[in-house]
VMD Tcl script that builds the backbone (N, CA, C; Angstrom):
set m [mol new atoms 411]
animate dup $m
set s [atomselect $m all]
$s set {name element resname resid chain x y z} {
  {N N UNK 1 A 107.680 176.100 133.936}
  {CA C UNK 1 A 107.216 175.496 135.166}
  {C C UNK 1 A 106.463 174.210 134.849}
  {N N UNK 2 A 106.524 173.293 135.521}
  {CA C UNK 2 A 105.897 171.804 135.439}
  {C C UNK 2 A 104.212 171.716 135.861}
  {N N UNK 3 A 103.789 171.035 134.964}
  {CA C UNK 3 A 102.269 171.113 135.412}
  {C C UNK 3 A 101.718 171.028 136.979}
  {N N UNK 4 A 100.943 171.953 137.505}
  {CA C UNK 4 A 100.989 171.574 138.865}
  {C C UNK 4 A 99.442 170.760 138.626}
  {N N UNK 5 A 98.869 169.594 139.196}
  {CA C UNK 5 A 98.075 169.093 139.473}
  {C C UNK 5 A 96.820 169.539 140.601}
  {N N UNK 6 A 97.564 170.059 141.741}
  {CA C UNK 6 A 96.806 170.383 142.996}
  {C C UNK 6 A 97.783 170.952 143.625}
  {N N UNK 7 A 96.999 171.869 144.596}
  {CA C UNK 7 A 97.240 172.886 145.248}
  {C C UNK 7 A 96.521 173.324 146.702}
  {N N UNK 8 A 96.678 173.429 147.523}
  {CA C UNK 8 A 95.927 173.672 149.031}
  {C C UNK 8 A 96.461 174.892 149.471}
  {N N UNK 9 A 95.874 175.610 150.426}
  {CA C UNK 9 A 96.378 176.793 151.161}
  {C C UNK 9 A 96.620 176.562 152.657}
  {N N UNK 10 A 97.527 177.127 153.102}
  {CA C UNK 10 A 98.088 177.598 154.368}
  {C C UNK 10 A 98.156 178.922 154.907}
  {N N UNK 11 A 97.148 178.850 156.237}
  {CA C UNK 11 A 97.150 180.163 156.975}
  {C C UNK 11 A 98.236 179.982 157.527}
  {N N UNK 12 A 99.401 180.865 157.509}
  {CA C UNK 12 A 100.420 181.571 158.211}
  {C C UNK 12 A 100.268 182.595 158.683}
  {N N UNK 13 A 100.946 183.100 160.119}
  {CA C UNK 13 A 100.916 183.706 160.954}
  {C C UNK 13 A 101.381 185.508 159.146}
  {N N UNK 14 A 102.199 185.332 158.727}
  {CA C UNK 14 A 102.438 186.383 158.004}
  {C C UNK 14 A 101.532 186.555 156.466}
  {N N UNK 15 A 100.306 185.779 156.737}
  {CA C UNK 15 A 99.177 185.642 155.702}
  {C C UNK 15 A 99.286 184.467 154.998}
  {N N UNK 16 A 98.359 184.266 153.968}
  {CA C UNK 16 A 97.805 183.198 153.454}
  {C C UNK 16 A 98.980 182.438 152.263}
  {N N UNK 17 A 99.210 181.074 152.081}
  {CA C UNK 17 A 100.311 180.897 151.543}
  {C C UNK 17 A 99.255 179.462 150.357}
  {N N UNK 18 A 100.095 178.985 149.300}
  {CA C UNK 18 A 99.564 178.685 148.653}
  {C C UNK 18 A 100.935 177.288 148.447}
  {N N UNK 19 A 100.315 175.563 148.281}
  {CA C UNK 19 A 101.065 175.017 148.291}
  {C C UNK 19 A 100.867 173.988 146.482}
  {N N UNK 20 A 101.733 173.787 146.069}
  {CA C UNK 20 A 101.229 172.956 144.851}
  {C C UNK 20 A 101.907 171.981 144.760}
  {N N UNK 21 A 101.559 170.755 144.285}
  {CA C UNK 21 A 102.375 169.248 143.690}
  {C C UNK 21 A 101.426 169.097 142.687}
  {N N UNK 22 A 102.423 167.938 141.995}
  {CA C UNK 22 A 102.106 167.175 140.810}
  {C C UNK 22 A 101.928 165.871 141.284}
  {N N UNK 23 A 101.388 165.952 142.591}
  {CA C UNK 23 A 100.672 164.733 143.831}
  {C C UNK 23 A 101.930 163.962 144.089}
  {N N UNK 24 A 103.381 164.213 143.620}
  {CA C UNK 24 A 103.967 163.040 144.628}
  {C C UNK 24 A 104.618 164.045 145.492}
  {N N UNK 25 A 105.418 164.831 145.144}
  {CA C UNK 25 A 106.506 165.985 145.687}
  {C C UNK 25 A 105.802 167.433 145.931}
  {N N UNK 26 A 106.140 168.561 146.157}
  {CA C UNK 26 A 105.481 169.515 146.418}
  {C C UNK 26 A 106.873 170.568 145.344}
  {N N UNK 27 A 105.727 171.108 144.609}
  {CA C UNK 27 A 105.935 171.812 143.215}
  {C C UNK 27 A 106.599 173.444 143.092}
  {N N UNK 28 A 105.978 174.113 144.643}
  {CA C UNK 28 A 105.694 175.032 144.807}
  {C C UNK 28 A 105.363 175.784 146.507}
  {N N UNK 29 A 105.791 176.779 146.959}
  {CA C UNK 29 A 105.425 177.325 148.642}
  {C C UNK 29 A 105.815 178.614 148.093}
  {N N UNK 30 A 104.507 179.418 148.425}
  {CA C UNK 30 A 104.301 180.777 147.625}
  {C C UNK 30 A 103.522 181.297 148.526}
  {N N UNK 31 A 103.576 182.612 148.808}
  {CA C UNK 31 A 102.601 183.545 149.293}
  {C C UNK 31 A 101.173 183.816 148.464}
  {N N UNK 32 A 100.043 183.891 148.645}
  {CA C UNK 32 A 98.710 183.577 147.956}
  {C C UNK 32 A 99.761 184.978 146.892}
  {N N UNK 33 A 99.923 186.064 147.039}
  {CA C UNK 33 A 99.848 187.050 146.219}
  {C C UNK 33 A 100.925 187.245 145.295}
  {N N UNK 34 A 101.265 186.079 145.472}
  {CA C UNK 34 A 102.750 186.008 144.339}
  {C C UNK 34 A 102.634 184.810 144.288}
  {N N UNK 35 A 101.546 184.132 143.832}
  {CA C UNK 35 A 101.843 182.876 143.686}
  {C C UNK 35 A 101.327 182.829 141.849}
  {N N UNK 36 A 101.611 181.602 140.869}
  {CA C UNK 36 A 100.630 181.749 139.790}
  {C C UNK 36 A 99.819 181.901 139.688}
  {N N UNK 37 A 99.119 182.239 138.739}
  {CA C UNK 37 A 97.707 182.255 138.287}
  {C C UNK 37 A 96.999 180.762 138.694}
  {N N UNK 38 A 95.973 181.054 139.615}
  {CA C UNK 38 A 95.360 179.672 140.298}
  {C C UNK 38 A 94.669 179.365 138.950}
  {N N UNK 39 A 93.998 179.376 137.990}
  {CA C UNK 39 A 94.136 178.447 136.880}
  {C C UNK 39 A 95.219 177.543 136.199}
  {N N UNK 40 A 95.957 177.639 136.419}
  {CA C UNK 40 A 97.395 177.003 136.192}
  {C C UNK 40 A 97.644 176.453 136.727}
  {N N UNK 41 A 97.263 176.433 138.392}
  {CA C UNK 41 A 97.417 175.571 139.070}
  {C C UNK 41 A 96.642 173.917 139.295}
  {N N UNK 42 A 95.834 174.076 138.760}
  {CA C UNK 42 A 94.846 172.712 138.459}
  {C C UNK 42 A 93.564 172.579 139.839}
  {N N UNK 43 A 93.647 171.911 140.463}
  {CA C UNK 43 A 92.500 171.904 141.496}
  {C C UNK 43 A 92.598 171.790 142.532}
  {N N UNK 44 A 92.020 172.020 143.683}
  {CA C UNK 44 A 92.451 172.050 144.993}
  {C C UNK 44 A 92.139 170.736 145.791}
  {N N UNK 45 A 93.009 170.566 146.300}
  {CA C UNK 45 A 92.792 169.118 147.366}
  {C C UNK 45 A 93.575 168.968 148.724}
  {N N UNK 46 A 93.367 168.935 149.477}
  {CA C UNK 46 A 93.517 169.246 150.783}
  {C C UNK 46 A 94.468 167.886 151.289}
  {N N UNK 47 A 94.043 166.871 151.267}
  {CA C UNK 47 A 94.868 165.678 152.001}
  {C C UNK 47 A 95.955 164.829 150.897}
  {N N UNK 48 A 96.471 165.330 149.961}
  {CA C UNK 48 A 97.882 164.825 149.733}
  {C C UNK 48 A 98.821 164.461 150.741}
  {N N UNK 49 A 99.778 163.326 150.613}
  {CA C UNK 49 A 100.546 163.975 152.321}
  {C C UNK 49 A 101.652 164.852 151.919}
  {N N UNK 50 A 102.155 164.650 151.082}
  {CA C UNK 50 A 103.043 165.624 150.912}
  {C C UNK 50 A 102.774 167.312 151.671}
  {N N UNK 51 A 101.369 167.540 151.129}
  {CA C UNK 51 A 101.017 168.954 151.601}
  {C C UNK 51 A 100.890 168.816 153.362}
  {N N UNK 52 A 100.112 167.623 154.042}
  {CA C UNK 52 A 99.935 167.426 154.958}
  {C C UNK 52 A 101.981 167.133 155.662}
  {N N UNK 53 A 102.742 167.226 155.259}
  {CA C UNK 53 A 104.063 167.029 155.636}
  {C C UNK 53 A 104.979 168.460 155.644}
  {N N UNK 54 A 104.206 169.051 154.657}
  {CA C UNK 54 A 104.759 170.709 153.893}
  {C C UNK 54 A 103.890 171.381 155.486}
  {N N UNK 55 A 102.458 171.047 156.014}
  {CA C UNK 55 A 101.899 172.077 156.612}
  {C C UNK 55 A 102.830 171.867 158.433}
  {N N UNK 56 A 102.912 170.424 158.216}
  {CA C UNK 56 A 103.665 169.852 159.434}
  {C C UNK 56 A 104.842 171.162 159.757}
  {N N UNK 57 A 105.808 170.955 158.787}
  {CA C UNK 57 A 106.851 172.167 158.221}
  {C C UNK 57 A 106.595 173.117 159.051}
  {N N UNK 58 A 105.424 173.736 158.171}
  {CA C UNK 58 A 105.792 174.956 158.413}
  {C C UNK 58 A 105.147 175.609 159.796}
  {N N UNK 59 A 104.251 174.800 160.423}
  {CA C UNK 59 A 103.821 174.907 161.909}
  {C C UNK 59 A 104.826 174.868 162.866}
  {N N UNK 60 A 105.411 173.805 162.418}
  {CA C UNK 60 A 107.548 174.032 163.527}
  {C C UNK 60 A 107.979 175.165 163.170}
  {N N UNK 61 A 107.965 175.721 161.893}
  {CA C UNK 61 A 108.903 176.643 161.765}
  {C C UNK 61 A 108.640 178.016 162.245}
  {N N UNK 62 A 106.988 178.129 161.983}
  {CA C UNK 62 A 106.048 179.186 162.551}
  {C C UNK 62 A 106.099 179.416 164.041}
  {N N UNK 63 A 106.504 178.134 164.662}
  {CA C UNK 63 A 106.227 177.931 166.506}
  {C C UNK 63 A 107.664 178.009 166.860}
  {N N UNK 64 A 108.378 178.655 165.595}
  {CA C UNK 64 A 110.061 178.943 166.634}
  {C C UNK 64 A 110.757 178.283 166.572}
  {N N UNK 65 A 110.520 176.773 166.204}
  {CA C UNK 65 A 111.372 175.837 165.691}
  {C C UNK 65 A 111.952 175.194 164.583}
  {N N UNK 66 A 113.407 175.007 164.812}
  {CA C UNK 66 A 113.873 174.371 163.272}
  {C C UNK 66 A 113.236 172.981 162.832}
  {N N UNK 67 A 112.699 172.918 161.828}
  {CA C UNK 67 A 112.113 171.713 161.516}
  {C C UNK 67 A 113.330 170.605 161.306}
  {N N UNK 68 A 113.532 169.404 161.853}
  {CA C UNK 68 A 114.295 168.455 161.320}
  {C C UNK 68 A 114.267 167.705 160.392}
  {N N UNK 69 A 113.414 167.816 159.514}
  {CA C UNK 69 A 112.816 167.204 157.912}
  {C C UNK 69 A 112.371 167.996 156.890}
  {N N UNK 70 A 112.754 167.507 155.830}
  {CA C UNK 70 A 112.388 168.762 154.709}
  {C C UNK 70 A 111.740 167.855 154.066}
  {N N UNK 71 A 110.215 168.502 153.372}
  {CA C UNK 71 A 109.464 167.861 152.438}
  {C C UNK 71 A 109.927 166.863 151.120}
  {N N UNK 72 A 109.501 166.096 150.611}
  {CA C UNK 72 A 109.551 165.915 149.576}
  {C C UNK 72 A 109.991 166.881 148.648}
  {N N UNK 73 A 110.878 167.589 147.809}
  {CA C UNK 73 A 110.542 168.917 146.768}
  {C C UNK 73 A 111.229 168.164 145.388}
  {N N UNK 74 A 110.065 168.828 144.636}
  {CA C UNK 74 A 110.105 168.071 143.052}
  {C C UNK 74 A 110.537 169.467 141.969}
  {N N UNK 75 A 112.022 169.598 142.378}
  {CA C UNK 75 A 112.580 170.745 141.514}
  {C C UNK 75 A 112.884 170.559 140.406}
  {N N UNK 76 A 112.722 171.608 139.169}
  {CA C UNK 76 A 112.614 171.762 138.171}
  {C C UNK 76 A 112.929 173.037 138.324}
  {N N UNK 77 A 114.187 172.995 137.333}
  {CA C UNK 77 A 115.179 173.978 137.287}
  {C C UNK 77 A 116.287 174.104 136.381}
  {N N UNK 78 A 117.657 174.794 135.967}
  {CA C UNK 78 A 118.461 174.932 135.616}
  {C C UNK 78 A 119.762 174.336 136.680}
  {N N UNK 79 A 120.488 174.049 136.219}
  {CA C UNK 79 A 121.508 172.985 136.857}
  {C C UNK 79 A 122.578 174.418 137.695}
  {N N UNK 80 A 122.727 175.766 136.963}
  {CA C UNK 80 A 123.330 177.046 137.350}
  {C C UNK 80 A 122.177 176.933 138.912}
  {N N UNK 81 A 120.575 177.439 139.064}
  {CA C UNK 81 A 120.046 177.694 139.829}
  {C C UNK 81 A 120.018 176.524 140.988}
  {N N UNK 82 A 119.479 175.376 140.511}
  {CA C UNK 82 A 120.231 174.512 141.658}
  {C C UNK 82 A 121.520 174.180 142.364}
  {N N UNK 83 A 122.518 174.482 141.767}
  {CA C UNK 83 A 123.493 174.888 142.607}
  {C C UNK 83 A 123.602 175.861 143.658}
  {N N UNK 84 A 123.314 176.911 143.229}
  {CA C UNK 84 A 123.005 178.107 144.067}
  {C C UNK 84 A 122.079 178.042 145.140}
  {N N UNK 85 A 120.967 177.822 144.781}
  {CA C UNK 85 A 120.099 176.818 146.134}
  {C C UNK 85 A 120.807 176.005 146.770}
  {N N UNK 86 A 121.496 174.937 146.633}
  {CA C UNK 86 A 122.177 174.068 147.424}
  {C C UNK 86 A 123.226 175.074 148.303}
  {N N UNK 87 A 124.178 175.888 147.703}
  {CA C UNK 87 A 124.894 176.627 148.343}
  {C C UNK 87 A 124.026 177.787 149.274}
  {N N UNK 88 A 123.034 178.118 148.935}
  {CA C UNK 88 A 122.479 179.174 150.212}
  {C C UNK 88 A 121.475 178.258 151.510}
  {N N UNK 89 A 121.423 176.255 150.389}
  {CA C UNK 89 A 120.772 176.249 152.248}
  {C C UNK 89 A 121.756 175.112 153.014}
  {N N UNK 90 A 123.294 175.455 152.371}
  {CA C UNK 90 A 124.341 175.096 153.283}
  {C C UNK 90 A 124.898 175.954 154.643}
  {N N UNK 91 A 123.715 177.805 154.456}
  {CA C UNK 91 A 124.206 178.376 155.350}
  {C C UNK 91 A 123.622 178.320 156.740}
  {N N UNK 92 A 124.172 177.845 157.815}
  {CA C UNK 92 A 123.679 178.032 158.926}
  {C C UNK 92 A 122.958 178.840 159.105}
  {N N UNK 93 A 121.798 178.451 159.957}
  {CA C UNK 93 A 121.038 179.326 160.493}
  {C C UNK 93 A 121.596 180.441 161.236}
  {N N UNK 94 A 121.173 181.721 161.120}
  {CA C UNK 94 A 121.523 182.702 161.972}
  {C C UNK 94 A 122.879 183.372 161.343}
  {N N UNK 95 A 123.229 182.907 160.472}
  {CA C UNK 95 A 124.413 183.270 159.374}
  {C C UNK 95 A 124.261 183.780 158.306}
  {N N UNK 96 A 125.122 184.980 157.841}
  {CA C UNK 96 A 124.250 185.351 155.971}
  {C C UNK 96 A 125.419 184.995 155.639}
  {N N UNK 97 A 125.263 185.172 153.897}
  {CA C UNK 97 A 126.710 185.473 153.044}
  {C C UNK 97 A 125.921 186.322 151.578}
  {N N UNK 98 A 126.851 186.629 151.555}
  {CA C UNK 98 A 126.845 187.888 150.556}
  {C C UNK 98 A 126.196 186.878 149.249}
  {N N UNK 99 A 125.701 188.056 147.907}
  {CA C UNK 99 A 125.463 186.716 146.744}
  {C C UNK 99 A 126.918 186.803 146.028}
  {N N UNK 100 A 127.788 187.808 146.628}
  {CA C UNK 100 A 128.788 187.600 145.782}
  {C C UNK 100 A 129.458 186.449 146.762}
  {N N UNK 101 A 129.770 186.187 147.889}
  {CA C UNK 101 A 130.281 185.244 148.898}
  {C C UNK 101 A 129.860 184.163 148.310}
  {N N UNK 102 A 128.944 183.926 147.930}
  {CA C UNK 102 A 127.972 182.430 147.271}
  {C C UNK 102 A 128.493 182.426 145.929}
  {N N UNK 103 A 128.902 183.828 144.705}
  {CA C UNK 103 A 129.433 183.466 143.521}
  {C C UNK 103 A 130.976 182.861 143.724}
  {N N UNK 104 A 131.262 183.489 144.866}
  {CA C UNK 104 A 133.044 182.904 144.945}
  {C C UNK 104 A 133.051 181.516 145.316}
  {N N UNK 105 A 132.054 181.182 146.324}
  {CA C UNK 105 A 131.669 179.417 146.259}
  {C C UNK 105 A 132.043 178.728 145.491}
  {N N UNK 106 A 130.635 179.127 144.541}
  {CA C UNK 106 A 130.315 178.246 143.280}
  {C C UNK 106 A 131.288 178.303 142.101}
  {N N UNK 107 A 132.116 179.718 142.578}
  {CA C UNK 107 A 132.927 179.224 141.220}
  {C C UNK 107 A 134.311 178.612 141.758}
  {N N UNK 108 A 134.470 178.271 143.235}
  {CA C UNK 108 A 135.707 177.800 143.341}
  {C C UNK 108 A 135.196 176.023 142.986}
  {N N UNK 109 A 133.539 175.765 143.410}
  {CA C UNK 109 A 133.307 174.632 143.366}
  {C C UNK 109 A 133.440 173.958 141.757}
  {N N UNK 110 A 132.944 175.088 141.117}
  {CA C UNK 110 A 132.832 174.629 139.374}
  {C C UNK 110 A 134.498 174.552 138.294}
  {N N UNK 111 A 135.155 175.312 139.302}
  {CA C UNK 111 A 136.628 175.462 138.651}
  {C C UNK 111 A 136.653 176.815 137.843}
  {N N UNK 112 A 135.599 177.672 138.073}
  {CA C UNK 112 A 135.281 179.117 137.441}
  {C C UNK 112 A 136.067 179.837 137.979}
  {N N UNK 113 A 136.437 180.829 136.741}
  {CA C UNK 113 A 137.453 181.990 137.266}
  {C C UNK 113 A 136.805 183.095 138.492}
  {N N UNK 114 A 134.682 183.027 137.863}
  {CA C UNK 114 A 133.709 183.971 138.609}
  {C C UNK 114 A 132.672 183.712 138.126}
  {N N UNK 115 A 131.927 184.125 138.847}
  {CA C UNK 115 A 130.397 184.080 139.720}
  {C C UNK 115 A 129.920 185.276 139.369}
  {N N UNK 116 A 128.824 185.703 138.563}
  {CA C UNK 116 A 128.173 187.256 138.943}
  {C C UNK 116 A 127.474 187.079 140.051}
  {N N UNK 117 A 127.680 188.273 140.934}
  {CA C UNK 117 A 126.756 188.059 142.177}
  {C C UNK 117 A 124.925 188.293 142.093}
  {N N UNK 118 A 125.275 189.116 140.724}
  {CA C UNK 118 A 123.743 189.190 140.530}
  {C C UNK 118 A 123.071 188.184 140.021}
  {N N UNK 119 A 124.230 187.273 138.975}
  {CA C UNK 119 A 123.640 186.100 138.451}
  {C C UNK 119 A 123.231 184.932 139.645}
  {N N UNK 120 A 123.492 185.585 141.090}
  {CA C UNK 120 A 123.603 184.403 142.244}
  {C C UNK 120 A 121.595 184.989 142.611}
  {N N UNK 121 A 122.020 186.397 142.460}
  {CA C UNK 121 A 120.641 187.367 142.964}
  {C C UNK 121 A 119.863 186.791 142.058}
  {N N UNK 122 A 119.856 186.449 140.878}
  {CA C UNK 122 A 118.887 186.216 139.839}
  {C C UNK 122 A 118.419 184.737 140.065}
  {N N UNK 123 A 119.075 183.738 140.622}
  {CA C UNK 123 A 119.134 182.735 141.200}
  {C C UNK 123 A 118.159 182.835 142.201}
  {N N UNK 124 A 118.805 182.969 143.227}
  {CA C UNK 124 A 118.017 183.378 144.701}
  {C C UNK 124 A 116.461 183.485 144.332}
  {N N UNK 125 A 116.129 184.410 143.315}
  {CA C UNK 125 A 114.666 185.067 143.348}
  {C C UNK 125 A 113.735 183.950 142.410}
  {N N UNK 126 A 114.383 183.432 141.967}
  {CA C UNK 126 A 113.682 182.346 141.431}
  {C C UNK 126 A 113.175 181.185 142.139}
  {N N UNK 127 A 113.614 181.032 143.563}
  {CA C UNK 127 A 113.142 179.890 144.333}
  {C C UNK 127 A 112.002 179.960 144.330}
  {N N UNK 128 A 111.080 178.638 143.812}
  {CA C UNK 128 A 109.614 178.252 143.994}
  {C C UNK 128 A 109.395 177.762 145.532}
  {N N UNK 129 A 110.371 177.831 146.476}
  {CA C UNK 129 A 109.973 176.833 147.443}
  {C C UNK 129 A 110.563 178.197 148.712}
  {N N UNK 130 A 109.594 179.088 148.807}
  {CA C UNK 130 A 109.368 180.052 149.982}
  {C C UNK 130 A 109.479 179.081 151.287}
  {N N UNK 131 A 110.778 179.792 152.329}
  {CA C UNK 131 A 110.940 179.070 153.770}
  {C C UNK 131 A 111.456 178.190 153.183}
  {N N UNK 132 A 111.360 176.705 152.930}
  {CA C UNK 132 A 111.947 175.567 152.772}
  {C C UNK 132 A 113.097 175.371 152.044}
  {N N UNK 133 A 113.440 176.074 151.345}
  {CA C UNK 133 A 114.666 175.953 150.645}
  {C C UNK 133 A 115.243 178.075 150.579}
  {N N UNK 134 A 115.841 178.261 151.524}
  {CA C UNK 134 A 115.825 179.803 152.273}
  {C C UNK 134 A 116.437 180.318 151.398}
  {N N UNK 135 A 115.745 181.701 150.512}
  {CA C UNK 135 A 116.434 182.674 149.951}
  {C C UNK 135 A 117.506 183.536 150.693}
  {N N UNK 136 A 117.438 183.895 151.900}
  {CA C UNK 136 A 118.006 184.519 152.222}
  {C C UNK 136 A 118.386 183.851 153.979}
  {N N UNK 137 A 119.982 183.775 154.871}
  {CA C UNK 137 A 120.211 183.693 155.671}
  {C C UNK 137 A 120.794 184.265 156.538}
}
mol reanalyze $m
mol bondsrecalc $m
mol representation Tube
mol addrep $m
């Protein structure tokens, strides 16, 4: 994981959420209780805009609405897991697909014979960016 610099919290209606950047992009959108070890996280600061753009977010999304802008996000990742992210937040809202539906995707996209669906599941659970980039649809 990339050094996080700063970090602020967000009361959400489903409890307390925890946001981090490396001050340009936003690093991280975590539930306080699964989030890192707040030493790791570096120090808290409240008016970044990024975070002030992340809280924008998630107040539309909280009040029922689809947000029409997505934050800044400063991913750091495996080139396998970003794919897979890209393919689960191509799914319409109000739509699922299987993780094996998402391995047959990616491997028709990569020229792969197959996809483990768990290797899609193992994917999925790794998203640092809770709501904004949707594990599940």
């Amino acid at each position: 994981m990339r050094s996080i610099l700063w970090f602020c919290f967000y009361g959400s209606p489903l409890g307390k959420m925890i946001l981090s950047s490396e001050g340009r992009g936003l690093t991280g959108l975590w539930f306080a209780d699964q989030a890192p070890v707040r030493e790791e996280m570096g120090q808290e600061r409240e008016n970044l805009p990024v975070f002030e753009e992340t809280r924008r977010w998630l107040s539309l999304y909280f009040s029922g609405e689809v947000p029409l802008f997505t934050p800044l996000l400063e991913i750091e990742t495996t080139p396998f897991r970003r794919k897979v992210w890209e393919l689960v937040g191509e799914i319409p809202y109000g739509e699922i697909a299987s993780y094996g539906e998402i391995g047959e995707r990616l491997a028709e996209r990569a020229a792969l014979s197959r996809v483990s669906p768990r290797a899609v599941g193992g994917a999925v659970g790794q998203n640092p960016f809770l709501l904004l980039l949707p594990c599940h649809r």
